[in-house]
Backbone as CSV, one residue per row, in Angstrom:
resi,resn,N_x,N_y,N_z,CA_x,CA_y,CA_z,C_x,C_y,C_z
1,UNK,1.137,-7.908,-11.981,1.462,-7.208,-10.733,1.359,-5.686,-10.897
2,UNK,1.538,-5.345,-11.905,1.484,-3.644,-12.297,0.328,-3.557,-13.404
3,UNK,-0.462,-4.282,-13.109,-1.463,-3.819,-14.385,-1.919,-2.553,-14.727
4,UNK,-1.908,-1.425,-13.378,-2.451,-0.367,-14.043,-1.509,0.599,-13.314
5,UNK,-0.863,1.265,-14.140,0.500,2.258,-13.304,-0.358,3.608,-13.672
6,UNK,0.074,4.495,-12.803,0.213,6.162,-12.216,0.667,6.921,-12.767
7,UNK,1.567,7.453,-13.717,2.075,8.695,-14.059,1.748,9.730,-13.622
8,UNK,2.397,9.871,-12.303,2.365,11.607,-11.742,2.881,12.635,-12.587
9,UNK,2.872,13.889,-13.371,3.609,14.645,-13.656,3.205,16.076,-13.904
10,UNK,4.455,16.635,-13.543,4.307,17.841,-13.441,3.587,19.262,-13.832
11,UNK,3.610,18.545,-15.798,3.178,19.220,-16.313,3.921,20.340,-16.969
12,UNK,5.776,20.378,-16.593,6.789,21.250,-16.651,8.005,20.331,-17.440
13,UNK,8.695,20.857,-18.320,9.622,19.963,-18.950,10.812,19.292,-18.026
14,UNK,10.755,20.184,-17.082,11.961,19.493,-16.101,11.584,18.550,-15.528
15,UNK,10.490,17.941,-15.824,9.821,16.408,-15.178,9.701,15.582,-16.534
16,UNK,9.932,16.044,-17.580,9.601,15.342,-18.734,10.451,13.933,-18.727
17,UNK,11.477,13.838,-18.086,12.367,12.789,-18.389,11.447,11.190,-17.782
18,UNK,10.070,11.232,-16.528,9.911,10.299,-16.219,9.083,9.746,-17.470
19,UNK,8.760,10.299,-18.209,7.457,10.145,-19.292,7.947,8.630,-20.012
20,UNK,9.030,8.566,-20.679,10.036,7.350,-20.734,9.580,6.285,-20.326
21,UNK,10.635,6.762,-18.894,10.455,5.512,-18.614,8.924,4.835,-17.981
22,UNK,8.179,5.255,-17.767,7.083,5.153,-17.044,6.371,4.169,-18.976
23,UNK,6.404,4.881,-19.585,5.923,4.143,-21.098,6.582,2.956,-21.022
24,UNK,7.493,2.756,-20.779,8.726,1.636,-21.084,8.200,0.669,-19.905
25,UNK,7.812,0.612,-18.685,7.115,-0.231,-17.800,5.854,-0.463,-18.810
26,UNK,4.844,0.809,-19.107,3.472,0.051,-19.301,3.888,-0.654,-20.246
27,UNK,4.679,-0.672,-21.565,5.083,-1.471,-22.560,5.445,-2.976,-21.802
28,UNK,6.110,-3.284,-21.456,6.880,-4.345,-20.465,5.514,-5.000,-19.915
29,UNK,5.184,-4.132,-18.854,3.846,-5.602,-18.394,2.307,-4.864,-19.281
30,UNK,2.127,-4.654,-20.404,1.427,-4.447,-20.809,0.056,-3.683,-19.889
31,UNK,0.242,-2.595,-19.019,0.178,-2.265,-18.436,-0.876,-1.289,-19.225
32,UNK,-2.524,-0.865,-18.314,-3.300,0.265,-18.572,-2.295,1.710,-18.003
33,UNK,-2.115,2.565,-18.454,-1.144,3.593,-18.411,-2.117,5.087,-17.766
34,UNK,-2.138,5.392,-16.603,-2.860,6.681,-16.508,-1.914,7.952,-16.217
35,UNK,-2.306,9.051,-16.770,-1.443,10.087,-16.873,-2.582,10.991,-16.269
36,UNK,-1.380,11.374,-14.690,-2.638,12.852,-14.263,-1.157,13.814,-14.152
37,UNK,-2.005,15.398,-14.746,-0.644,15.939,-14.698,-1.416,16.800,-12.902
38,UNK,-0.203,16.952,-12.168,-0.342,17.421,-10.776,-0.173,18.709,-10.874
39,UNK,-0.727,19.743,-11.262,-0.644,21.379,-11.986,-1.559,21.917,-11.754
40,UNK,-1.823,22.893,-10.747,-2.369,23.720,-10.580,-3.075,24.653,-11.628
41,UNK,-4.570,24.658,-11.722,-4.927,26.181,-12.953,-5.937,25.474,-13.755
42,UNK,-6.613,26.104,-14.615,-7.704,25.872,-15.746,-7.313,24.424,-16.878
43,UNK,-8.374,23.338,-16.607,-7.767,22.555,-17.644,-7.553,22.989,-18.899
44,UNK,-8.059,23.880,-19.469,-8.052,24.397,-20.977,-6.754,25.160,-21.271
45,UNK,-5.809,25.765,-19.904,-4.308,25.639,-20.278,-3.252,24.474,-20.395
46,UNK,-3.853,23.259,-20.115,-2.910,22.405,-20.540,-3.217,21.243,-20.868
47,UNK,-4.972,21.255,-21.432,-5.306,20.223,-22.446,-4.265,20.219,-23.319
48,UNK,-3.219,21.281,-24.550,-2.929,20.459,-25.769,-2.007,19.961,-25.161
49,UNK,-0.654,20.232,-24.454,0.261,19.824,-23.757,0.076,18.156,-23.292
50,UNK,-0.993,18.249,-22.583,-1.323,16.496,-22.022,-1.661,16.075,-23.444
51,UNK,-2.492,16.503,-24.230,-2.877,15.103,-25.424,-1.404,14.710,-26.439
52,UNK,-0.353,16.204,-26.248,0.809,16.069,-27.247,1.358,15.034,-26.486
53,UNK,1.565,14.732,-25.169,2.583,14.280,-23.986,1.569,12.749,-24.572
54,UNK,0.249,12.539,-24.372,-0.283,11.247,-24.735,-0.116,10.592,-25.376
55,UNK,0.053,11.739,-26.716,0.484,10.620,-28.397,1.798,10.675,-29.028
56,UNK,2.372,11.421,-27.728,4.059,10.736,-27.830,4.356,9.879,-27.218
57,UNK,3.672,9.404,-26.039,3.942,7.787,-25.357,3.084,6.414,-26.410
58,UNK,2.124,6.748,-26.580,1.516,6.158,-27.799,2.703,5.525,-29.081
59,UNK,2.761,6.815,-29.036,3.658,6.804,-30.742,4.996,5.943,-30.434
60,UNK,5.507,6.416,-29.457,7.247,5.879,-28.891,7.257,4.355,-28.223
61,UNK,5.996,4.328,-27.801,6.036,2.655,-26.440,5.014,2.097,-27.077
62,UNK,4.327,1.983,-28.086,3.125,1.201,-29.262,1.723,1.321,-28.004
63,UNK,1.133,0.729,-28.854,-0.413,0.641,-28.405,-0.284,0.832,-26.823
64,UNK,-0.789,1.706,-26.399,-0.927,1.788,-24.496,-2.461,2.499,-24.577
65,UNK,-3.225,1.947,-23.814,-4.388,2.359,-22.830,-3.892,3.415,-22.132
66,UNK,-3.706,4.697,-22.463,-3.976,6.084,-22.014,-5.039,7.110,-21.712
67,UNK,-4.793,6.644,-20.251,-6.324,7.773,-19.883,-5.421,8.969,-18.591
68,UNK,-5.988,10.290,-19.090,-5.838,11.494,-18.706,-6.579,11.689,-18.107
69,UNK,-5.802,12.543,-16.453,-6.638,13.331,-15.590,-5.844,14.891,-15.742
70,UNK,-6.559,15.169,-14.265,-5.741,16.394,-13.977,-6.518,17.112,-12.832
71,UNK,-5.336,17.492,-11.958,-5.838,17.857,-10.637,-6.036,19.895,-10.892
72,UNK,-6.830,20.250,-10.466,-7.036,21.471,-10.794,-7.368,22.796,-9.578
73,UNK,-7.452,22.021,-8.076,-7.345,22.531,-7.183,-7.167,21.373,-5.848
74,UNK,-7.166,22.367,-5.162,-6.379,21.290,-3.610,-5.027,21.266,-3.413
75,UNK,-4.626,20.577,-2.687,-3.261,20.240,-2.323,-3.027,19.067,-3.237
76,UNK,-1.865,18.743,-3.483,-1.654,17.886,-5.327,-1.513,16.980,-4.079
77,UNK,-0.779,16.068,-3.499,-0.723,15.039,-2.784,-1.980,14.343,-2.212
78,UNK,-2.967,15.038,-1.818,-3.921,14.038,-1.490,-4.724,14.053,-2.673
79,UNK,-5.063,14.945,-3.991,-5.201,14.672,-4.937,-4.811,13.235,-5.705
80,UNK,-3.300,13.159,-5.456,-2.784,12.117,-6.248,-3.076,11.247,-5.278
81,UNK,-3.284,10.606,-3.991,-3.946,9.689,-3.399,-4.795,8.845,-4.129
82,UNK,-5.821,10.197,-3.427,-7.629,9.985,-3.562,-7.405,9.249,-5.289
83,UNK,-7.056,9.584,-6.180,-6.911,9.403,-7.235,-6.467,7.878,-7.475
84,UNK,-5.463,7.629,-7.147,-4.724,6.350,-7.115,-5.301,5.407,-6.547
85,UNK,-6.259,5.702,-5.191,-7.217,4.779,-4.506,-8.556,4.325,-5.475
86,UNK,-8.767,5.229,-6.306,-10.359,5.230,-7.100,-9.847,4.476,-7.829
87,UNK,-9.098,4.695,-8.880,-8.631,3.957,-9.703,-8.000,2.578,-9.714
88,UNK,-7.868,2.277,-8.497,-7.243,0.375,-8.325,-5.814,0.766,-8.875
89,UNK,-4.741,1.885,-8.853,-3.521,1.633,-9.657,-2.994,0.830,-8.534
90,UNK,-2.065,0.106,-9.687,-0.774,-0.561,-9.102,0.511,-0.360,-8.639
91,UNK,0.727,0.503,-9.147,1.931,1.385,-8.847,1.991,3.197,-9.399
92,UNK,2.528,3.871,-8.336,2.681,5.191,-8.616,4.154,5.613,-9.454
93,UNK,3.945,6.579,-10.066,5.651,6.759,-10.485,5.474,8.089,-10.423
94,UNK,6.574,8.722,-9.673,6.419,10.358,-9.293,8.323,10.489,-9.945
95,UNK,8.017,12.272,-10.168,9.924,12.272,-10.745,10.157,12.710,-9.433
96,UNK,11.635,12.246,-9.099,12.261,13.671,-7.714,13.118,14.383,-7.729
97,UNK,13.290,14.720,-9.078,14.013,16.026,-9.287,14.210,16.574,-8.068
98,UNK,14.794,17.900,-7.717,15.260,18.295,-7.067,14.334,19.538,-7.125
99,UNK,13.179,20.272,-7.761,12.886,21.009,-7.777,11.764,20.290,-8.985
100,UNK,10.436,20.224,-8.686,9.699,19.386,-9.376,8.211,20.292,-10.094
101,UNK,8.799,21.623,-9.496,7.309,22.441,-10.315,6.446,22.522,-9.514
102,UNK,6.037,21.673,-9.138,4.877,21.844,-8.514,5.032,22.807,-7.262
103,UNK,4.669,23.550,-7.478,5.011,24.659,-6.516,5.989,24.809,-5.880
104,UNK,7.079,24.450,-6.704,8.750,24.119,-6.344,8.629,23.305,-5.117
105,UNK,8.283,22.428,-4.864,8.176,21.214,-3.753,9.862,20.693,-3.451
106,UNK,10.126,21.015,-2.280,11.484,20.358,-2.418,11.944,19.337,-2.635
107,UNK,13.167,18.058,-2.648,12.812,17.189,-3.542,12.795,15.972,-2.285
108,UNK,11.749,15.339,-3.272,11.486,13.996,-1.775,9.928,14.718,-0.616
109,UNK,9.893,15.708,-0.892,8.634,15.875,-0.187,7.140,15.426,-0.638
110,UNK,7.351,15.670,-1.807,6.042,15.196,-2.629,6.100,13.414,-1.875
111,UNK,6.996,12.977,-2.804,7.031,11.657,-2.613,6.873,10.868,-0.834
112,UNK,7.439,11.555,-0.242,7.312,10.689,1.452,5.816,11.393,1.357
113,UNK,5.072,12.595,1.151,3.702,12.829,1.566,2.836,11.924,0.303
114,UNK,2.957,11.455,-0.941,2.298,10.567,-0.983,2.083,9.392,-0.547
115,UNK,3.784,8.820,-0.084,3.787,7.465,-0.042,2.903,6.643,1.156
116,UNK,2.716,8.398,2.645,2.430,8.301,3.452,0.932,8.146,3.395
117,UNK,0.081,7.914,2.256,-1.610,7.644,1.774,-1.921,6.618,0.745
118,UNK,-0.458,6.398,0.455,-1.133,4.925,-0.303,-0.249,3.858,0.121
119,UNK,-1.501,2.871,-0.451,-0.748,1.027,-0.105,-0.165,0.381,-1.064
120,UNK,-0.441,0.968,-2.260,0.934,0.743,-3.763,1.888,1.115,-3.157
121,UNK,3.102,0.722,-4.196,3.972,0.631,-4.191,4.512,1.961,-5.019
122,UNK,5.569,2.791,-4.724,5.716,4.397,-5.569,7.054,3.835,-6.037
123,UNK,7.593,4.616,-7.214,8.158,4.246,-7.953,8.533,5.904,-8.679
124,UNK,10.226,6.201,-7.452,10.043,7.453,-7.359,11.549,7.735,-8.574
125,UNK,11.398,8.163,-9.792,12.640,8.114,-10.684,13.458,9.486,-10.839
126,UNK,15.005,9.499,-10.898,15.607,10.406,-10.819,15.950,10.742,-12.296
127,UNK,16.542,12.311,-12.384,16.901,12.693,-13.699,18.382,12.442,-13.721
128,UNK,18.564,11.183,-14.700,20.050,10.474,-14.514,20.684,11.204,-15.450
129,UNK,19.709,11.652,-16.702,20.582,11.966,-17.959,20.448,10.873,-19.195
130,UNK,19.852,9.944,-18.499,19.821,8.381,-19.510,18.492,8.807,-20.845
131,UNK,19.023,8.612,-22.002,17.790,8.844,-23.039,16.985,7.745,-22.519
132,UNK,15.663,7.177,-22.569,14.871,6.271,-22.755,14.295,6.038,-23.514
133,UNK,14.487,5.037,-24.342,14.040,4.640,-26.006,13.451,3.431,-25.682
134,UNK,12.351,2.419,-26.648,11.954,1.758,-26.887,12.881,0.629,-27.195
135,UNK,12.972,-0.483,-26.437,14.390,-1.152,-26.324,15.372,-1.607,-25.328
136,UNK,15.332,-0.007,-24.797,16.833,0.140,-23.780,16.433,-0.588,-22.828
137,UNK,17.488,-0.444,-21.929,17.950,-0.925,-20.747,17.327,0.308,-19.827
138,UNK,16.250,-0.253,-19.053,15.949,0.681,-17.896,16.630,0.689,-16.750
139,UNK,16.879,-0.584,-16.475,17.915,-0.353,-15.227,19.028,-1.435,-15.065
140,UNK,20.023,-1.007,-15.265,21.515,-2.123,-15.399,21.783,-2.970,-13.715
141,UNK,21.216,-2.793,-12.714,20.754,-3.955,-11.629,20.154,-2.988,-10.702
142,UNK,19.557,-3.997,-9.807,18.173,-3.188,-8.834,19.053,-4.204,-7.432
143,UNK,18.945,-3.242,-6.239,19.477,-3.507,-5.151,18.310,-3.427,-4.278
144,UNK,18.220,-4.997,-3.630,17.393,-4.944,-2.338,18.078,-5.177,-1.160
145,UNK,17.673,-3.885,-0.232,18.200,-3.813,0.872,17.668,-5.426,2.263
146,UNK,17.928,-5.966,2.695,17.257,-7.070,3.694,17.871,-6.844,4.757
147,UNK,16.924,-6.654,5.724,17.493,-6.639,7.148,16.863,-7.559,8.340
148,UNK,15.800,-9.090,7.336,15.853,-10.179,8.037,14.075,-9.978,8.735
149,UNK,13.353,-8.878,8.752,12.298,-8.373,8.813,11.142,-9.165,8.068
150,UNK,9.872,-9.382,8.677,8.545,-9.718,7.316,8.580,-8.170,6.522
151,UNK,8.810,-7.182,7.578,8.248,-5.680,6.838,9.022,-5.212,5.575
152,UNK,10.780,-5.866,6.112,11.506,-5.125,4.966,11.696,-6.204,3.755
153,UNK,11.040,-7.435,3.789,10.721,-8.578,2.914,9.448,-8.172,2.040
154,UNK,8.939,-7.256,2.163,7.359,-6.545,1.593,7.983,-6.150,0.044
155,UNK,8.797,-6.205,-0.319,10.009,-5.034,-1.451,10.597,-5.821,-2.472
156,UNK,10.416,-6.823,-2.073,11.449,-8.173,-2.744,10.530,-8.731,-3.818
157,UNK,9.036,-8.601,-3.590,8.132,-9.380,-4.720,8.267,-8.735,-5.894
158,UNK,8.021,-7.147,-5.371,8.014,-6.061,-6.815,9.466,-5.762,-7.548
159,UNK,10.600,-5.858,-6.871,12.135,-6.183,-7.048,12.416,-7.147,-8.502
160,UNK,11.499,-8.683,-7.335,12.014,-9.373,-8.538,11.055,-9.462,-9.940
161,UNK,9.712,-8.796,-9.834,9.201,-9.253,-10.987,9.663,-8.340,-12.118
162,UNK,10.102,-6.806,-11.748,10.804,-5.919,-12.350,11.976,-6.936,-13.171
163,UNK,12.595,-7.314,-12.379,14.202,-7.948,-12.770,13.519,-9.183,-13.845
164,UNK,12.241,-10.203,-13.569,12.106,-10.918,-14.853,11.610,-10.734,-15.473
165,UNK,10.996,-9.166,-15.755,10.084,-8.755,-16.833,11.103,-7.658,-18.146
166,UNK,12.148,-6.822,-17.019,12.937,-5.726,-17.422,14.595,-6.594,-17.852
167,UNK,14.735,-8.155,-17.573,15.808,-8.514,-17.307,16.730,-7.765,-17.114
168,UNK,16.612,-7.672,-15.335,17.572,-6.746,-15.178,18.082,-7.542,-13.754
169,UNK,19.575,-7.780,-13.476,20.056,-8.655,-12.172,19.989,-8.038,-11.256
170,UNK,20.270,-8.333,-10.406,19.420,-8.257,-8.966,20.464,-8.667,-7.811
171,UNK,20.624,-7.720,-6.581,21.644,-8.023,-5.603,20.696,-7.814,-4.329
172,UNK,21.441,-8.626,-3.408,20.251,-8.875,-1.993,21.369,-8.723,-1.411
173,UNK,20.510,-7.464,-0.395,22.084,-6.683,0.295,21.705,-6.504,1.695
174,UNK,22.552,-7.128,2.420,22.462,-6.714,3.691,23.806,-5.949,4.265
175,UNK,23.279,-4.970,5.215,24.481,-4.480,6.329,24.267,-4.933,7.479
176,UNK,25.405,-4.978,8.023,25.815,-5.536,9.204,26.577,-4.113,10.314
177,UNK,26.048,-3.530,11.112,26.060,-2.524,12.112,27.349,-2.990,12.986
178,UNK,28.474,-2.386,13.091,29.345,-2.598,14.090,29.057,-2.651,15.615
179,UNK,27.137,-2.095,15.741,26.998,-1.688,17.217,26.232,-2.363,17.274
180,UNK,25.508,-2.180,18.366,24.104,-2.320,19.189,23.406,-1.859,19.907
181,UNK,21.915,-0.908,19.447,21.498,0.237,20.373,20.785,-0.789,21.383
182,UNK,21.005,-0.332,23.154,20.809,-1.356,24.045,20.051,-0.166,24.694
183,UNK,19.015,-0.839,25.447,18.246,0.411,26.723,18.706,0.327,28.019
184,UNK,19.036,1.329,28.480,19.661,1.184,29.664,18.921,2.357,30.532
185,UNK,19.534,1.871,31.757,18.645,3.172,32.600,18.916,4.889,32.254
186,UNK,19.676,5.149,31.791,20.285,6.661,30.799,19.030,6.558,29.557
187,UNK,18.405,5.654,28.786,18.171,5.749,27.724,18.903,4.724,26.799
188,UNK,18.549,5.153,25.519,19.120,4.047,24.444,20.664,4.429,24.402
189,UNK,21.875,3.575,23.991,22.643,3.362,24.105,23.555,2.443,23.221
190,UNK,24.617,3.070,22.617,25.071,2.079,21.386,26.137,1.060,22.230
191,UNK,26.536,0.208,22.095,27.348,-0.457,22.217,28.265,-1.465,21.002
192,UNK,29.398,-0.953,21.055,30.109,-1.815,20.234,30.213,-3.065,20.287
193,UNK,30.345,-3.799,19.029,30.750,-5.479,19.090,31.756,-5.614,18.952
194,UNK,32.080,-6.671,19.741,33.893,-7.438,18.953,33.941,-7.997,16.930
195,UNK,34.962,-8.119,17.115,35.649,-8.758,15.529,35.061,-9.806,15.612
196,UNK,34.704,-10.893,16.812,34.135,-12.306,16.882,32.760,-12.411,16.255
197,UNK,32.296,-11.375,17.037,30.732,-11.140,16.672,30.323,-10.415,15.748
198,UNK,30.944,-9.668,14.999,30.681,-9.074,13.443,31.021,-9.891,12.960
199,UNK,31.797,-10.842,12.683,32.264,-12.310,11.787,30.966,-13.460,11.800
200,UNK,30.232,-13.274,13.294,29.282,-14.279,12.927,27.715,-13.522,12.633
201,UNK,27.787,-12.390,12.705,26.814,-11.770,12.109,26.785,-11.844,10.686
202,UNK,27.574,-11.427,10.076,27.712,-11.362,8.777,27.811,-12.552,8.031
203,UNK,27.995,-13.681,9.139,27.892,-15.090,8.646,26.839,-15.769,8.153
204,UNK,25.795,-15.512,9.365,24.531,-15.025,9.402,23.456,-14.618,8.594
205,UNK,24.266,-13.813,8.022,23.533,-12.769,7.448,23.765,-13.304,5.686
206,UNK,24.620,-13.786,5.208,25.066,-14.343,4.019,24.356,-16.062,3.709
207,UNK,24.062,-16.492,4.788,23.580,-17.935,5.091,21.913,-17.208,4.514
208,UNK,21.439,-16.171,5.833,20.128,-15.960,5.193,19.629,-15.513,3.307
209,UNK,20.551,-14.407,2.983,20.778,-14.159,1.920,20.970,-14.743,0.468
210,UNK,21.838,-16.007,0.900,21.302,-17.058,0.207,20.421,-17.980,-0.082
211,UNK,19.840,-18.599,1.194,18.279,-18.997,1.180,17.050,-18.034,0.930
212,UNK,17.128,-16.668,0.471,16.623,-15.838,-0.699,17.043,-16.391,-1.871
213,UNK,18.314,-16.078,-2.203,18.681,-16.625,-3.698,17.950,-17.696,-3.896
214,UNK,17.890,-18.736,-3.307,17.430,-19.928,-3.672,16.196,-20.199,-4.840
215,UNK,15.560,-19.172,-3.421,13.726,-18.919,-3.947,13.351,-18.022,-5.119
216,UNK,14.463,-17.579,-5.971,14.445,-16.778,-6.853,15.102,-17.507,-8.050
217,UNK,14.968,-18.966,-7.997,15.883,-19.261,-9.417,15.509,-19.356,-10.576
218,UNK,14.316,-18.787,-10.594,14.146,-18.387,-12.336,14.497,-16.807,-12.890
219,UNK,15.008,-16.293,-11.474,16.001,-15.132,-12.109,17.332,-15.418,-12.281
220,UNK,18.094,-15.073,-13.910,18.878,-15.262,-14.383,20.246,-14.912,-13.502
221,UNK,19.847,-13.593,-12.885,21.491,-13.326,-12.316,20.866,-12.180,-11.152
222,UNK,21.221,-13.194,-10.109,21.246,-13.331,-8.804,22.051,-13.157,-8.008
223,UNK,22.743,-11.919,-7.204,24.173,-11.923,-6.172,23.128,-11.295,-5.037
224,UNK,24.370,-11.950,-4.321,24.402,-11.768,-2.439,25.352,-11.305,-2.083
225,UNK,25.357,-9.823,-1.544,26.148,-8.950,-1.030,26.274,-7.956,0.764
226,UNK,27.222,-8.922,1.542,26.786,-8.707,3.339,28.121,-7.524,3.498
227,UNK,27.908,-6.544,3.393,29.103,-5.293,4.234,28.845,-5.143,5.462
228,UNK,30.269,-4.415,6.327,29.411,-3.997,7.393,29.666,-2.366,7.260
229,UNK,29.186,-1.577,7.912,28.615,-0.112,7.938,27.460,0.234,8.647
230,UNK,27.024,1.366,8.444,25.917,1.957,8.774,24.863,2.319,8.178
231,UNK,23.927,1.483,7.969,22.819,1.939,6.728,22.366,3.317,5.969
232,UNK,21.698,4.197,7.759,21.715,5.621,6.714,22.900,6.055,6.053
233,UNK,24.079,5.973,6.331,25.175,5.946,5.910,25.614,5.783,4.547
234,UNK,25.634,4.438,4.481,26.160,3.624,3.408,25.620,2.950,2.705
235,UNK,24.777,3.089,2.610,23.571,2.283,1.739,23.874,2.786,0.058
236,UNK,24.016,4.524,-0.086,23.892,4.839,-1.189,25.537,4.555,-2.087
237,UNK,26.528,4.525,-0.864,28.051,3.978,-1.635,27.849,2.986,-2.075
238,UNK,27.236,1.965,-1.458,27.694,0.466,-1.630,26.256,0.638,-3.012
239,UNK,25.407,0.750,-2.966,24.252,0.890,-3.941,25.708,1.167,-5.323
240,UNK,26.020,2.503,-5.615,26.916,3.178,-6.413,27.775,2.122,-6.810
241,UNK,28.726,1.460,-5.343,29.966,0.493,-6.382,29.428,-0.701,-6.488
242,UNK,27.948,-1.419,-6.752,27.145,-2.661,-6.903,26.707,-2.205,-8.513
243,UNK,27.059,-0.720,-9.121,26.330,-0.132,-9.932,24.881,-0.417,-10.077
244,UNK,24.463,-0.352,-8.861,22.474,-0.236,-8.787,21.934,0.692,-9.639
245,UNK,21.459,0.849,-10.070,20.625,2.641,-10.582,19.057,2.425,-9.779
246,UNK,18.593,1.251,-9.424,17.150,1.159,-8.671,17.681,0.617,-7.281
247,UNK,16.969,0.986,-6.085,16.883,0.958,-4.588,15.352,0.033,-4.319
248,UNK,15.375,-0.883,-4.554,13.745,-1.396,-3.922,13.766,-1.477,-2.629
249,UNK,12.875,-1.060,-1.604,13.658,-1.019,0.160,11.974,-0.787,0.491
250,UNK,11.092,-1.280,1.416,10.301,-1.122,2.359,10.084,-0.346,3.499
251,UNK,9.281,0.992,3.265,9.530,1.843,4.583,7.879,1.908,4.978
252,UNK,7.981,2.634,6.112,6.591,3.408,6.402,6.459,4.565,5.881
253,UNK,7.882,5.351,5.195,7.474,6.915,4.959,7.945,8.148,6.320
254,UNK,8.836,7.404,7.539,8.909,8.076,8.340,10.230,8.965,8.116
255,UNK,10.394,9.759,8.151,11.909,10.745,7.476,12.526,11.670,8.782
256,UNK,11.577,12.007,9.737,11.908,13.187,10.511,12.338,12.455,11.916
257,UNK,13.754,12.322,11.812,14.612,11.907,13.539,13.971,10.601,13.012
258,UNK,13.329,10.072,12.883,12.880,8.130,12.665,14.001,7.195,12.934
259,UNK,13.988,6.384,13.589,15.102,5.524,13.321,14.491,4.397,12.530
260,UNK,15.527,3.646,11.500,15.083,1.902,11.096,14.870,2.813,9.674
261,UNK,14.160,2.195,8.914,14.599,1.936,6.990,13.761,3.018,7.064
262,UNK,12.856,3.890,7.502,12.294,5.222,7.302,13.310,6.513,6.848
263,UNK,14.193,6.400,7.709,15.575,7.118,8.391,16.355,6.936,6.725
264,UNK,16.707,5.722,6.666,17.422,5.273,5.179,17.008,5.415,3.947
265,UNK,15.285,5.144,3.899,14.793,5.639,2.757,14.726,7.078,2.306
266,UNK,14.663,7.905,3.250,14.496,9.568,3.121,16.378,10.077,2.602
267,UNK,17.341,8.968,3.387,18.407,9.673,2.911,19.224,9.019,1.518
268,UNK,18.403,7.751,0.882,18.608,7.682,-0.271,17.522,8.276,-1.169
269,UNK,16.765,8.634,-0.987,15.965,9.603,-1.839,16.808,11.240,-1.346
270,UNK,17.481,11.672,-0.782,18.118,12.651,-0.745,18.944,12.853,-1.636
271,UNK,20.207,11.712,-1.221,21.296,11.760,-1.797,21.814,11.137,-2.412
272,UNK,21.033,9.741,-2.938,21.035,8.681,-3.699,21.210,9.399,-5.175
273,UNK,21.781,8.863,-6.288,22.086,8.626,-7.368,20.603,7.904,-8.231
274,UNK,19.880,7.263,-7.740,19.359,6.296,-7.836,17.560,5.621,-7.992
275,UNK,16.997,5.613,-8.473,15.699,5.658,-8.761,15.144,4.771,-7.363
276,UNK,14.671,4.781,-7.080,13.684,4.445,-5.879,12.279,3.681,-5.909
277,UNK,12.282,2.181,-5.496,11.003,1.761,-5.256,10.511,1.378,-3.871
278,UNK,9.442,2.230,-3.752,9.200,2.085,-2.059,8.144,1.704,-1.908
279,UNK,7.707,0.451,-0.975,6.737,-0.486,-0.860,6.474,-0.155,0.584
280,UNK,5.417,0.066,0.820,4.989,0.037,2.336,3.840,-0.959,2.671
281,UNK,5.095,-2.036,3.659,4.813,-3.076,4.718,3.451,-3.136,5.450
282,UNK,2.656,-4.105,4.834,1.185,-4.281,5.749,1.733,-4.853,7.220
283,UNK,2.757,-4.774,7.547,2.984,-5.434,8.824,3.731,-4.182,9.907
């Protein structure tokens, strides 16, 4: 499923931390490994830099198929596209620091303007502080958001093969909205539910959640988790006390006023804790 992964990077040490883990995937699915650094300027300033950065993933994650680019003019985002399209990758992995070098890009912009040109899946990682060694634990459980959708079901394939390749458990999470935006002649319009009808929503919603589990039983450890709240909201608490460190969730990439998992994905890549895999829905 990931045969040939992306390494976006900066080219700046304050991005150095994705280098890790991004080795630690191609290690895992034995994965062709491409490294383009996204850096503006003359390749002959940061040829030795990329070959040192090469034969320390080499050296640290064993034998990897490492092939080097490097973008040297343009805008780095459709660079890293066009790039990712030629190449057949499987997945992108960008860092989102908060300040990423690249022309100090604020954080999460890079990432919604790539995600918004490719049909991989991005695989956007935060600077937790976690060493990444040959071995470790990349991610102690991965949280998929479900909200009963084919589109937001697009997230769940790459979720779980992570979880039986990385053995790492896995929670299928739905929220349940106290309201209901209704159209009325004013415009859209929330309306509250009773206690009756959040009881059988969430009933609902745990019935579906489990007939997921089902279809997943050659993953070892499997929970189903229905709150109610507000997604942009609460997505990143309940993520935090599930101890998630990965978000797998299905968007289009829409961030600005958007309503629906566009809206949610932009504000857990904000303010999330949490590494990010974002799959965008052929539907």
């Amino acid at each position: 499923m990931f045969e040939r992964i992306l390494l976006v990077w900066g080219g700046y040490k304050t991005t150095e931390y994705i280098i890790p883990y991004t080795g630690l995937l191609a290690k895992t699915f034995k994965s062709k490994l491409f490294l383009l650094c996204a850096r503006k300027g003359p390749v002959a300033e940061h040829e030795d830099y990329l070959e040192e950065k090469t034969r320390e993933l080499s050296s640290n994650f064993g034998p990897l198929e490492v092939r080097t680019a490097e973008i040297v003019a343009g805008e780095p985002s459709s660079g890293i596209i066009n790039y990712a399209e030629q190449n057949k990758v499987s997945m992108v992995v960008l860092a989102t620091h908060s300040r990423t070098g690249i022309l100090f890009w604020p954080m999460g912009s890079m990432v919604v303007d790539v995600l918004k040109g490719i049909t991989m899946p991005l695989l956007g990682i935060k600077n937790t502080g976690t060493k990444i060694t040959p071995g470790c634990v990349m991610c102690n459980r991965i949280l998929v958001p479900m909200d009963g959708s084919k589109a937001c079901a697009a997230a769940l394939p790459y979720a779980a093969e992570l979880c039986r390749q990385l053995k790492t458990p896995l929670t299928l999470f739905r929220m349940v909205e106290p309201s209901l935006r209704v159209r009325t002649v004013g415009g859209l319009q929330s309306v509250n539910l009773l206690p009756e009808q959040i009881k059988r929503l969430m009933g609902e919603a745990r019935a579906y959640l489990e007939e997921i589990r089902k279809s997943l039983s050659d993953i070892k450890d499997v929970s189903v988790e229905v709150r109610q709240g507000i997604a942009v909201r609460d997505l990143v608490k309940y993520a935090d006390e599930f101890g998630a460190d990965l978000i797998a969730m299905s968007t289009h990439g829409y961030h600005q006023n958007k309503e629906g998992f566009g809206s949610v994905f932009y504000k857990v890549l904000q303010s999330g804790r949490t590494h990010i895999l974002a799959v965008r829905p052929s539907v």
